[in-house]
N, C-alpha and C positions, 0 to 999 in steps of 0.2 A: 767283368763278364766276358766269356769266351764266345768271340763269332767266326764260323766258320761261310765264308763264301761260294763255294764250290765242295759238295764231295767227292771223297775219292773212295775206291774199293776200300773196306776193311783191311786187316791185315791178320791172315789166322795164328791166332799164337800158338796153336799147333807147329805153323811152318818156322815164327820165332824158336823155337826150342829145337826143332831138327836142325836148325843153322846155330845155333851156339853149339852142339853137340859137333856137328861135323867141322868146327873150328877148334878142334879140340884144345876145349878150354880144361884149365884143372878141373879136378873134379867138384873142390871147396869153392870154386868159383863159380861153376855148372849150378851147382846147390842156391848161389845167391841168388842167381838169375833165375833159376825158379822160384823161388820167395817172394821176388820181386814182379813175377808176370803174375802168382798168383793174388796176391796184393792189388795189383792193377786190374785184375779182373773182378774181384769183389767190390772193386770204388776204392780203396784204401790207398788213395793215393799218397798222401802222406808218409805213407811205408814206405810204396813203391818210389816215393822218390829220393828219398833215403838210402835205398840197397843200390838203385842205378847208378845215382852219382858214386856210393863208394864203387862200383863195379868200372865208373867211369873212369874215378881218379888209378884203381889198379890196374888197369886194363886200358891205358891211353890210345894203344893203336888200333884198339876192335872198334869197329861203329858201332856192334850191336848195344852194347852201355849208352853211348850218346843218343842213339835215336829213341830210346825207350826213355829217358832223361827226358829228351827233346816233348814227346808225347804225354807223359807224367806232366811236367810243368803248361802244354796246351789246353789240358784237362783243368787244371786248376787255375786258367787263366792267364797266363804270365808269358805273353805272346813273346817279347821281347827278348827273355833268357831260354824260352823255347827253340826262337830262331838261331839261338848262336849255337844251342846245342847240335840241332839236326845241320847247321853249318858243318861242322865236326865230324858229324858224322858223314855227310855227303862227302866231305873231301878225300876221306878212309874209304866209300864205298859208294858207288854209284847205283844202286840197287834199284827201281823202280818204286818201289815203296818210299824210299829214301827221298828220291826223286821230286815223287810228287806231294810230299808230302811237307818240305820243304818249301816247293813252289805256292802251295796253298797260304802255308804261314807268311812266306814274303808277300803274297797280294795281300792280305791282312792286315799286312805292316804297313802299305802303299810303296813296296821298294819293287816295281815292274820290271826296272833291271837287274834287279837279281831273279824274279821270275824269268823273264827270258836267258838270260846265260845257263841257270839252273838245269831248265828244261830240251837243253843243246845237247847234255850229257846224256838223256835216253831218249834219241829217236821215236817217233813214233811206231816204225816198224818192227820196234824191237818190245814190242810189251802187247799185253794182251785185251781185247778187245775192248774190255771195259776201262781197264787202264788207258789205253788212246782215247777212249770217248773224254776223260776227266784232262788228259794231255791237252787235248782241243780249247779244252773249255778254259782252264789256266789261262793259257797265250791268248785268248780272246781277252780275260780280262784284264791282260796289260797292254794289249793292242796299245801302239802309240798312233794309230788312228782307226777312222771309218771302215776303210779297206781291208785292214788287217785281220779286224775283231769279225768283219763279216765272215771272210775267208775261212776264219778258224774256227767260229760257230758254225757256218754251215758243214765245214768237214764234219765235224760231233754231231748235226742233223743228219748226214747220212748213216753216220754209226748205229744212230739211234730215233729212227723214223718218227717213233711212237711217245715221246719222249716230248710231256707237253711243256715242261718249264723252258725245257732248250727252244721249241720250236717260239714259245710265244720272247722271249732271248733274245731270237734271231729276228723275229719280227718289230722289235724293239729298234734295235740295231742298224735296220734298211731305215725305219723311222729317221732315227737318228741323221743316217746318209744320205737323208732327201731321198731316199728310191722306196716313194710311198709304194706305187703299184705292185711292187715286189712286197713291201708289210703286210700289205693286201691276201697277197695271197698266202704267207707264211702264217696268217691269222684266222685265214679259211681253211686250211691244212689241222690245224690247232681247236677250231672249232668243230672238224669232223671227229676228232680225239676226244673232247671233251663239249658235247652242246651245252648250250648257253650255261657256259662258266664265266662267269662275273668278269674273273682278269681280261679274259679273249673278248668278250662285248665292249666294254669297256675302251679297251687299244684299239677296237676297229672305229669306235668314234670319233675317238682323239685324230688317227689317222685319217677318217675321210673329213674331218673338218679341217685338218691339216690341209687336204686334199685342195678342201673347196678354198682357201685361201688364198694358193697358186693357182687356180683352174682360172681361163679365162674366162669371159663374162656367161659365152654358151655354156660353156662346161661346169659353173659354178652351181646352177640350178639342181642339176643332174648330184652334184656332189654333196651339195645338202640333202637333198632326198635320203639319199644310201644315209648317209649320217645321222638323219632322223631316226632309220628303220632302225639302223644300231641302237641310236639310243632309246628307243622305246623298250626294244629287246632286255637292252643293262636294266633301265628304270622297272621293268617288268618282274624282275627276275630278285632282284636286291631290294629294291623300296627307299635307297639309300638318301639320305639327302643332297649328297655331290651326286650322284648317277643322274638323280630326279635334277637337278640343274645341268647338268652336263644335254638332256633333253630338252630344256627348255634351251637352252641355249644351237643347238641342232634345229630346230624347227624357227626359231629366232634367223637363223642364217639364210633358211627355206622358205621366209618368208609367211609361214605358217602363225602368224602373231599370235590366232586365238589359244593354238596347242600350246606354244611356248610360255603366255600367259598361265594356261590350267599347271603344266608341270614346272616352272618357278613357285604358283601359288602352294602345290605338295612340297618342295621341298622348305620354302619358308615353316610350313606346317609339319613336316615330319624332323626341321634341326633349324628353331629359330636362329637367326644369323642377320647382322648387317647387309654383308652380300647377299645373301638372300631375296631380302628384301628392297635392296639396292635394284636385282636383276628385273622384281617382281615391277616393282615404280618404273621402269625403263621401259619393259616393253606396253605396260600400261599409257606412258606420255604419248608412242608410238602410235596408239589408237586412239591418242587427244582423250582418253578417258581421266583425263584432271581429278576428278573427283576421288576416285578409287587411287589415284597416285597418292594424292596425299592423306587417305586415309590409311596407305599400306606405309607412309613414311610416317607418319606421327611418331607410331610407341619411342624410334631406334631416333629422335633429333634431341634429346638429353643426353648433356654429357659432349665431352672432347674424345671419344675411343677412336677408336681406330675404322676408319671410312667414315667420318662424322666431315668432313670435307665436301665428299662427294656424295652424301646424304643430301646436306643442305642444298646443295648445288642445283639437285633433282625438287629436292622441293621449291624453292625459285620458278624452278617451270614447269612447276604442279599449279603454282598462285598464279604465275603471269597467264596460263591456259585460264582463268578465271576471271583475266583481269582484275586482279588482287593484287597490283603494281607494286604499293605501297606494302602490303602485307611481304611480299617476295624480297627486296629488297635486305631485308635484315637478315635472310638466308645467304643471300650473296656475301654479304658482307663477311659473313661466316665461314664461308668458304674462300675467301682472300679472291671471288671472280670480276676482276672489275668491270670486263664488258658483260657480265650478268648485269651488272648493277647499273650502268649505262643506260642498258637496254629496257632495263625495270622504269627507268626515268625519263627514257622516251615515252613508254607507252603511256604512264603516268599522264605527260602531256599530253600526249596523243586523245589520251582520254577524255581528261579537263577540257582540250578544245571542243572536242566533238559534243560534250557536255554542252559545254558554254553553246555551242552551234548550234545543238539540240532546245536549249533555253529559249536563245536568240528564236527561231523559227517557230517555236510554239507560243509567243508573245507576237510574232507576227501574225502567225493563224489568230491568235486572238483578237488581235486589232483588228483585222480582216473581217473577222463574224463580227464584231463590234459594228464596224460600217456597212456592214452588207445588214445590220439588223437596225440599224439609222434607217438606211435605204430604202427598207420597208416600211418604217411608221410613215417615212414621208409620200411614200406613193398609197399609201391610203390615205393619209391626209386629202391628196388630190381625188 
């Protein structure tokens, strides 16, 4: 399957054929290369890659054989003998097209240095507007750090103001850098482009819960809030079941239990799941509501899958909220928690004693009425 990471301008094959023509090629050769662009332009790539390569093997020192080679073989997936062809051809001609086109195939590949050296050879200054926006965006994606990739995404956000992939990109990328405030606002920019577009809600959550992480204790309040408002926004807008936990999880941070509660219980219900219902039993224990925990843990504690660990774990102190010492226990055990299980065996105790206390003291109240109703026959005796 062919993936392309970044676009770049088309390439008019109009302008293809006025440059083989002014390379004046034979004429029988002229002839192929038409063949072969019109081939390429119906899908038939097959052909077309048949006429390039022989135009390639006759014609060793023109690029224009090898880049059309190069692009024939992209099309039909073959990223790796793509790359060596437009190698070829770049070293014959440093064209713009050539250029970036080349540089695309190499991120593709994961080879960032040869993205970066590639893209040495045509300045920015030297190509046309849209071509610089696609130049930017390349060396962003080989950026060999934070700084880099910011730098060179935001050059391509001036290019192109309007330009909601890039901006929400670039908003990613301050994410990435730790310079939330700045994602912040590259994501408000992004949302004036595009209102409540799923992706931009979405990253503004992730980011102010990011936010509220590093915030200090004052500031942390404040940060969940925003994070909430976002994620009600995403959950609003999508219905999704990760969006609808991404709000439960915002309003979990804000201290909002009851919300957080309601939007875990939709996304358990709109994409049953482990975690789900995992987040649902969590914030439930948080409001000692025991009961509802373990009836939101029951159906998911069959079976060894995957979060059956920290399943059991939760149900442990679903039972122990119950005083179900003995019942909790064999959750613990399940989950390999020993001081669960400790702890199950104290209260256990804890229990029995108070039990036994409880016995003990109501055999004394009874003793106590016993002679206090002595007491009485005998003072009517008298």
């Amino acid at each position: 399957m062919k993936h392309r990471s970044f676009p770049t301008p088309p390439l008019s094959f109009r302008s293809l054929v006025i440059v083989a023509a002014l390379s004046l090629l034979p004429s029988a050769t002229f002839a192929d290369w038409q063949t072969g662009v019109e081939a390429f332009k119906k899908g038939d790539f097959a052909s077309a890659e048949t006429v390039f390569r022989e135009l390639a093997e006759a014609q060793p020192d023109w690029y224009g054989g090898h880049f059309m080679l190069g692009r024939v073989l992209l099309e039909q997936g073959h990223t790796a003998r793509a790359l060596s062809s437009l190698q070829r051809a770049h070293a014959l001609e440093t064209r713009p097209e050539v250029t970036l086109l080349l540089a695309r195939t190499a991120l593709d590949e994961g080879q960032k240095n040869l993205v970066r050296s590639t893209l040495v050879a045509s300045p920015p200054q030297q190509l046309s507007a849209e071509q610089r926006i696609a130049w930017f965006r390349l060396r962003a994606g080989a950026a060999s750090n934070h700084a880099e990739r910011l730098r060179d995404l935001g050059a391509a956000a001036d290019l192109a103001p309007k330009d909601l992939h890039l901006r929400i990109r670039l908003a990613d990328a301050a994410k990435d850098a730790g310079r939330l405030e700045e994602a912040i606002r590259h994501l408000e920019l992004a949302d004036e482009l595009s209102p409540t577009n799923e992706a931009v809600l979405v990253r503004q959550l992730k980011v102010r819960l990011a936010q509220s992480e590093s915030a200090s204790s004052e500031q942390k309040a404040r940060m969940c809030h925003l994070a909430a408002e976002a994620a009600a926004d995403a959950a609003a807008v999508t219905g999704r079941a990760k969006h609808l936990s991404l709000a439960g999880r915002s309003y979990r941070c804000a201290d909002d239990l009851g919300r957080a509660e309601s939007y875990f219980q939709q996304a358990l219900e709109a994409q049953p799941s482990w975690r789900a219902a995992y987040d649902l039993a969590n914030v439930q224990l948080k409001q000692e509501d025991w009961e509802a925990a373990e009836e939101t843990l029951l159906p998911w504690l069959e079976g060894e899958g995957e979060g059956s660990a920290r399943l059991h774990q939760l149900a442990g102190r679903a039972l122990e909220g119950q005083q179900r010492f003995l019942d909790a226990i064999p959750h613990y055990e399940i989950a390999g928690d020993t001081q669960g299980i400790a702890h199950a065996k104290e209260g256990q105790a804890a229990l029995d004693h108070n039990r036994k206390q409880q016995q003990l003291q109501d055999e004394i109240d009874a003793l106590e009425g016993q002679i206090g109703d002595l007491e009485d026959d005998e003072a009517d005796l008298h």
